[in-house]
C-alpha positions in Angstrom: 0.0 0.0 0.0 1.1 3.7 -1.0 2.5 4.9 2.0 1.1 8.8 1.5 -2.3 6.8 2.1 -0.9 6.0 5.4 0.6 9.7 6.2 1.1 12.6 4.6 -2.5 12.8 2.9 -4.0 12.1 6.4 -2.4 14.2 7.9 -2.6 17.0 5.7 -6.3 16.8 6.3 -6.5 16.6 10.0 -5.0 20.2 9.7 -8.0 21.1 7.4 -11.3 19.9 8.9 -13.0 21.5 11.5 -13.7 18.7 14.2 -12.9 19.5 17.9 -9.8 18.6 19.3 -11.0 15.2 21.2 -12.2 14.0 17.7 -9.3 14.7 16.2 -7.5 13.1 18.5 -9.4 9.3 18.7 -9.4 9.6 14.9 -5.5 10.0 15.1 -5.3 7.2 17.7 -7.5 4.6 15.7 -5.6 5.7 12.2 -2.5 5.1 13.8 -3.4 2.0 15.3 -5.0 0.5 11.9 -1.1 1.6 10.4 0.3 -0.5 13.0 -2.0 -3.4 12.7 -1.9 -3.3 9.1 2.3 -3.2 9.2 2.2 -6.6 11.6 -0.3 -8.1 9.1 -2.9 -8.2 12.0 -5.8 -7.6 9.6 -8.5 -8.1 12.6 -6.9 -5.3 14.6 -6.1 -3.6 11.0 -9.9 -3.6 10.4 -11.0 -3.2 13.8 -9.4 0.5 14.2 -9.9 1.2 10.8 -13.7 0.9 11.6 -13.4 3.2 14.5 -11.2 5.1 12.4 -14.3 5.5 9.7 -17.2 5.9 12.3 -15.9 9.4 13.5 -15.2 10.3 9.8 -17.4 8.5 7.6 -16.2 11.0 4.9 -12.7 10.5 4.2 -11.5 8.6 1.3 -8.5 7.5 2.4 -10.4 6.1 5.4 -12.7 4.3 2.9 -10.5 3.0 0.7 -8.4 1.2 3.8 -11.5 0.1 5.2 -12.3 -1.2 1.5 -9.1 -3.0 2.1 -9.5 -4.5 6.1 -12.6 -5.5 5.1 -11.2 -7.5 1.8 -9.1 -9.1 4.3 -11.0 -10.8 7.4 -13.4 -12.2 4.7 -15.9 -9.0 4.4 -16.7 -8.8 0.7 -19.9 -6.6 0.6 -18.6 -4.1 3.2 -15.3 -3.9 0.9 -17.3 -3.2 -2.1 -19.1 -0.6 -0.4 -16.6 0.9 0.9 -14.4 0.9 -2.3 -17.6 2.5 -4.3 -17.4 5.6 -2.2 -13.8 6.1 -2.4 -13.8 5.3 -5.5 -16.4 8.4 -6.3 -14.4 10.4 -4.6 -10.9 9.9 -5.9 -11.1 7.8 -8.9 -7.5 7.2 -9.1 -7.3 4.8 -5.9 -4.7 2.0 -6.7 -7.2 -1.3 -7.1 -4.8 -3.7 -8.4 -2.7 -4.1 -5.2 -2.4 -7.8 -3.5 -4.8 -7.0 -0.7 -7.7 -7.0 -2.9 -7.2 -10.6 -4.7 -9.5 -11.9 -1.7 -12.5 -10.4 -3.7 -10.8 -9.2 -7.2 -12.5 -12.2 -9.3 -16.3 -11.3 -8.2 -18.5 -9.9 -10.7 -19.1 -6.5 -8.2 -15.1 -5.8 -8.1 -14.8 -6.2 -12.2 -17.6 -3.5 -11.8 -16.1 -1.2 -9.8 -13.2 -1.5 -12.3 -15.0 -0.5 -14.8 -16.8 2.5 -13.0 -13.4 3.5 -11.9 -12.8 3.9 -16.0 -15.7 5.8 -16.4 -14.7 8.6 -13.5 -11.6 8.8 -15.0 -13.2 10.0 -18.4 -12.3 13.5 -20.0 -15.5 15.2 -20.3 -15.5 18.8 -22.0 -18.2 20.9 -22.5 -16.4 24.4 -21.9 -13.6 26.7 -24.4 -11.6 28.8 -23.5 -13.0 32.4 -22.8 -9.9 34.2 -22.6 -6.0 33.9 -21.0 -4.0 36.5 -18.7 -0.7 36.8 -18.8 0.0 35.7 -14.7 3.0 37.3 -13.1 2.3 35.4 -10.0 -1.2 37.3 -8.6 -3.0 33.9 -8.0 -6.4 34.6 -9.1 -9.2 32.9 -7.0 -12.1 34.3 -8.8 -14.2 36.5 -11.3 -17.2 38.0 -11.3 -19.0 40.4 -14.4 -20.4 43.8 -14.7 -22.9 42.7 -17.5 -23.8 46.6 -18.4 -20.2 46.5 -20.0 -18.7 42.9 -20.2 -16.1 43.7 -18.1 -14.7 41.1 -15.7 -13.3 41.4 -12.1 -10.6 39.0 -10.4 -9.6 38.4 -7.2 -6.0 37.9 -6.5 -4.7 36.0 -3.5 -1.1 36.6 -3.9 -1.2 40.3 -4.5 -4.0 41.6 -2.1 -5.5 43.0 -5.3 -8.9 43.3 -7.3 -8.3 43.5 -11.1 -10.2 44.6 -14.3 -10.4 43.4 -17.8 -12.2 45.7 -19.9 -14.1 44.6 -23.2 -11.3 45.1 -25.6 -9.1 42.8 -22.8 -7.0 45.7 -21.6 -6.1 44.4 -18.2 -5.5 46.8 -15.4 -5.3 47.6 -11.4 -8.7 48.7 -9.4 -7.1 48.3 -6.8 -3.5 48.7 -5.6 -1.8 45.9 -3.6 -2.8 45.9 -0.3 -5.3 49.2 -0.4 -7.2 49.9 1.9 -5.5 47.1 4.2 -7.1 44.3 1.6 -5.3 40.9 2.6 -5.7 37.6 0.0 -9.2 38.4 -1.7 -11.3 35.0 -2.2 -14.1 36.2 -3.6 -16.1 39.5 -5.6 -19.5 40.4 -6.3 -21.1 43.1 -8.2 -24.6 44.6 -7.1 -25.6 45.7 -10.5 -28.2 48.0 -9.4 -25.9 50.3 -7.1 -23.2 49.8 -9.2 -20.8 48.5 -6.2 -18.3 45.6 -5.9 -18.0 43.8 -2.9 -15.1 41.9 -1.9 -13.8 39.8 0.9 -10.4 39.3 2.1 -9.0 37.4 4.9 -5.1 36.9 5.3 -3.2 33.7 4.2 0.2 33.0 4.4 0.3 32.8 0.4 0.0 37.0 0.0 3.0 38.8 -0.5 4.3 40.4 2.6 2.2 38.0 4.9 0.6 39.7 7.9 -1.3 37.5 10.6 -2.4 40.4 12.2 -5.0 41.7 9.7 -8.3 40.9 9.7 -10.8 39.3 7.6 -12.9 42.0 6.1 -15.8 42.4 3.7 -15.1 45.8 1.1 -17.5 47.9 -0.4 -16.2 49.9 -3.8 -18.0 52.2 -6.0 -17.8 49.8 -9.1 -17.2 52.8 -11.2 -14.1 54.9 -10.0 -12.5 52.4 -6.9 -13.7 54.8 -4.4 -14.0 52.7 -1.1 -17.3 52.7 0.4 -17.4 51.0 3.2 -15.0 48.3 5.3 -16.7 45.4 7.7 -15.6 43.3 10.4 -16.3 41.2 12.7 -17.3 43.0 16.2 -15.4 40.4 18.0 -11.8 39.4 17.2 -11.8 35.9 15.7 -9.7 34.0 13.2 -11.5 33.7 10.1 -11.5 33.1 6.2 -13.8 34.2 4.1 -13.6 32.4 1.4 -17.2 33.1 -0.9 -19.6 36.0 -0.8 -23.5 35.8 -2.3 -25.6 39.3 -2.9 -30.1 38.7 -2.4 -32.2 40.8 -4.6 -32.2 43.1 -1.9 -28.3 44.1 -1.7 -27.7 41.9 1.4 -24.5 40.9 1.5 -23.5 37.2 2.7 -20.2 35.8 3.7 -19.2 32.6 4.5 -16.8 32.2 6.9 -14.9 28.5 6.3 -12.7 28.7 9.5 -15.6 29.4 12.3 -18.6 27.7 9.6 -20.9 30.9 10.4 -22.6 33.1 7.4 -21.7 36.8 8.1 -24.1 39.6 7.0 -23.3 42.8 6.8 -24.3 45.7 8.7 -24.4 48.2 7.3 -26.1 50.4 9.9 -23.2 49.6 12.8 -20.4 49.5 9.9 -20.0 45.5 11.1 -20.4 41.9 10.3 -22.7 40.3 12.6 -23.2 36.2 12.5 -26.8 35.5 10.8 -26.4 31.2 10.8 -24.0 28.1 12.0 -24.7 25.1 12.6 -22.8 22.1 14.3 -23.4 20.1 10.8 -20.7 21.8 9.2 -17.4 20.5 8.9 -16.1 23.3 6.1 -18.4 25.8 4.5 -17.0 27.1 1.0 -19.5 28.4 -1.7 -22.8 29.7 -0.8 -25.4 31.1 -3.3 -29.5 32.1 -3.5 -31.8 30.6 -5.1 -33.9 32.8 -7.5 -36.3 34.0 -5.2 -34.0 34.3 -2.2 -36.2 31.9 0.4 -33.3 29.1 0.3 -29.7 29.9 0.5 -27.3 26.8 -0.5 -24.2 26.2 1.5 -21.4 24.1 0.1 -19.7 21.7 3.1 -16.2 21.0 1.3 -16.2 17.6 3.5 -20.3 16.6 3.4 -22.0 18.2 0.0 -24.4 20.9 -0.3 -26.9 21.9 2.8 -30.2 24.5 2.1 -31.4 27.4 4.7 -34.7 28.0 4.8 -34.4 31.7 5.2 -38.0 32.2 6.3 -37.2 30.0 9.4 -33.5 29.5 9.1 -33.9 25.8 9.4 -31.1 23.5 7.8 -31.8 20.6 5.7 -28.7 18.5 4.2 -29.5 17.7 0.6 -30.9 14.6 -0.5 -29.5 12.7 -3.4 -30.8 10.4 -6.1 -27.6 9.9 -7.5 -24.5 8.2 -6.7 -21.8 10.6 -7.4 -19.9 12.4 -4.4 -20.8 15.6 -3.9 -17.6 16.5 -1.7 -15.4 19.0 -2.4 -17.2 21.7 -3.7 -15.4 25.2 -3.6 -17.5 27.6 -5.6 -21.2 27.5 -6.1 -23.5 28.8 -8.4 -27.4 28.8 -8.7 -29.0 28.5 -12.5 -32.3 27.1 -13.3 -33.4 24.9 -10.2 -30.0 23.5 -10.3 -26.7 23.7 -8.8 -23.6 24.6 -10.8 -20.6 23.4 -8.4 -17.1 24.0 -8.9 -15.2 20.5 -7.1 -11.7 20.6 -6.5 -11.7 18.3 -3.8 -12.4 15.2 -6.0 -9.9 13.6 -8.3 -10.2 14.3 -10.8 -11.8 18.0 -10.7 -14.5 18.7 -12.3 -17.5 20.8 -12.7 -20.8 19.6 -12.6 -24.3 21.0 -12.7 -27.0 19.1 -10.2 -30.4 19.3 -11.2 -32.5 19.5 -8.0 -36.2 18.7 -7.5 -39.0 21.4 -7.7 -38.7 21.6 -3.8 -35.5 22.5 -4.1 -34.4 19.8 -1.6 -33.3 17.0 -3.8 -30.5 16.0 -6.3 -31.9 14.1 -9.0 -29.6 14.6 -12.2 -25.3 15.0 -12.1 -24.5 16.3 -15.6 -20.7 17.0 -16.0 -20.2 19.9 -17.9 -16.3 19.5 -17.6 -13.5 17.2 -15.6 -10.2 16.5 -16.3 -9.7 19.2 -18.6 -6.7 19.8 -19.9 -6.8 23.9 -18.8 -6.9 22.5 -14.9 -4.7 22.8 -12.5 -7.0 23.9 -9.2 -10.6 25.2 -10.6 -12.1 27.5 -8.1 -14.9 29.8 -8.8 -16.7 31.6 -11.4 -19.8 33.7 -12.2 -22.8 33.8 -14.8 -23.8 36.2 -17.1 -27.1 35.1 -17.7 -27.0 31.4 -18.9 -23.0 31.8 -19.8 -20.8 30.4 -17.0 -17.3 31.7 -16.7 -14.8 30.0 -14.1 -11.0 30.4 -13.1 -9.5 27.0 -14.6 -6.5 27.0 -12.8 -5.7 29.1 -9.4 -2.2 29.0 -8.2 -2.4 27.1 -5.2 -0.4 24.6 -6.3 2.6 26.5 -6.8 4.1 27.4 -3.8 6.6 25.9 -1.9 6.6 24.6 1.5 7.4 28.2 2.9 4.7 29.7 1.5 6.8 31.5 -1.6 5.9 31.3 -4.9 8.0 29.0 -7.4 8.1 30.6 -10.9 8.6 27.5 -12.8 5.2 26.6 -11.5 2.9 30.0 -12.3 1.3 29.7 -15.5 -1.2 31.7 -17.5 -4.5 32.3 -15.9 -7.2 30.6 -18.2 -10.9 31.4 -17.4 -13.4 28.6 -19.3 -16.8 29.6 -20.6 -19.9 27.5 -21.4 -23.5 28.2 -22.3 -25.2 26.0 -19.6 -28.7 24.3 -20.2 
């Protein structure tokens, strides 16, 4: 077995989901313990922890694929199968031709999964390319449109910058680095009928001239000339990211906050951000977005799929699905046409996939891909619509910095934002 399975991937993600310190800890102990087992070729003990292991994080792939593997081994076919299936939907590049799975590798289901493993790892491409940018190391997380003139917005991580590209492609500054104390900006929005951008910005240790102590911060600019409007934060001091922002039809701005799991609105009448919904079911909120009418706002867990809010009542349902693709790792979110466009970088391979929901708006019925694996990828992140258009960032820069936090040259590459006309 790969021994990255074993350590660095596990433990690259205990630094990234938000369960409380006591879980963390049992899940360590029972992952560590399943290692050992697995290392003396104790495969009871192996599968015992690795059970444990899975009940307090029935999400993990890497969990499931190991328990696919335990369970192969003390004579557990179905569970196996099962438990491969998951992983499988998840990360469909999972090594399945490894010695631990001859116990169950001639049955009908494993020749199967095989097979479906094939299929995930199709190239699907429904998306061209909209236009390039030159990259000089800015790390672009997303875009957003003024429709009135077809210009386009980015947000840039590295620089602590917003940028414009005008219709003719002219590409140029609206804000300076760091104005205005802007950290790493995640995300931008454009309330067309006030003409004003909002942004977010929270600092990361991937800006240039990294500061921890500046705070996340929601920005208000007058679209037009740059002027800054207004600046929110949090009334109490806490350690936040604000990763996605979503406008209503009323100009009420919404923030989600990925490090504390709470929506932020803003308040405009105290000049703050005051906490408007969390909820112990989240693990990791990321993209949030309105449906037409504003009554449900869809949250995006990176670790469990997409949840609604009944705004009316704020109550929290967890999506139901009629479909057997993962719905894990979603970064940006979109709503068109009672469905879901989602953005999901945390499956291998990425992709981009619209879900068709119910007419209650509480169900998953239909998984179309509109692209994965394509060849413009590197990390896909978020994008915007203009009208029934969808534009996304193909290939933010997270991947190229080194383990100081510094960019490495050889590994920036021209920004490419896809387009497709979505059904």
């Amino acid at each position: 077995m790969n021994k990255l399975l074993f350590c660095l991937v596990f433990y690259l993600f205990l630094n990234l989901i938000a369960t409380s310190k006591a879980v963390s800890q049992d899940l360590q102990h029972y992952y560590n313990s399943a290692k050992a087992a697995y290392g003396n070729k104790d495969y009871k003990e192996f599968y015992k922890n690795i059970v444990e292991a899975n009940n307090l994080h029935p999400y993990h792939q890497v969990i499931l694929y190991q328990l696919g593997i335990a369970a192969a081994h003390v004579d557990r076919s179905e569970e196996a199968l099962s438990a491969l299936r998951k992983a499988i939907y998840i990360d469909a590049s999972f090594d399945l031709n490894i010695e631990d799975f001859e116990p169950i590798r001639n049955t009908a289901e494993f020749k199967s999964l095989l097979n479906l493993q094939q299929e995930l790892q199709k190239v699907e491409i429904q998306s061209d390319t909209a236009f390039t940018i030159k990259d000089n190391g800015s790390h672009i997380e997303s875009i957003t449109i003024d429709e009135s003139n077809n210009a386009f917005y980015f947000a840039s991580i590295h620089k602590k910058k917003i940028m414009k590209r005008d219709k003719n492609g002219k590409l140029t500054d609206f804000t300076k680095s760091g104005e205005f104390g802007l950290s790493a900006v995640f995300d931008l929005q454009i309330d067309k009928e006030n003409n004003i951008l909002w942004a977010c910005a929270s600092p990361m240790p991937e800006m240039e001239g990294y500061d921890s102590t500046l705070h996340s911060a929601v920005f208000k600019f007058n679209l037009k000339n740059g002027a800054l409007l207004g600046k929110y934060k949090t009334q109490e001091t806490t350690i936040s990211v604000f990763g996605d922002l979503t406008i209503n039809n009323e100009g009420q701005v919404f923030i989600s906050d990925g490090k504390t799991n709470t929506i932020f609105i803003v308040d405009e009448a105290s000049m703050s951000l005051q906490p408007y919904f969390t909820s112990e079911e989240f693990w990791n909120i990321q993209g949030i977005t309105f449906s037409s009418d504003d009554r449900y706002l869809f949250i995006a867990d990176y670790i469990k799929g997409p949840y609604q809010l009944d705004t009316s009542n704020r109550k929290l349902i967890q999506l139901e699905i009629d479909i057997k693709d993962s719905l894990k790792g979603i970064d940006g979110l979109l709503y068109f046409n009672n469905s879901l466009i989602a953005i999901q970088n945390g499956v291998i391979p990425n992709r981009v996939t619209q879900y068709t929901l119910d007419l209650s708006l509480t169900k998953i019925q239909k998984a179309s891909i509109i692209d994965r694996k394509h060849p413009a990828f590197g990390e896909p992140t978020m994008g915007c619509l203009n009208k029934d258009q969808l534009y996304y960032v193909a290939n933010s820069s997270w991947g190229a910095y080194d383990e100081n936090f510094q960019l490495e040259t050889d590994k920036i590459h021209d920004l490419v934002i896809l387009s497709t006309l979505l059904k």
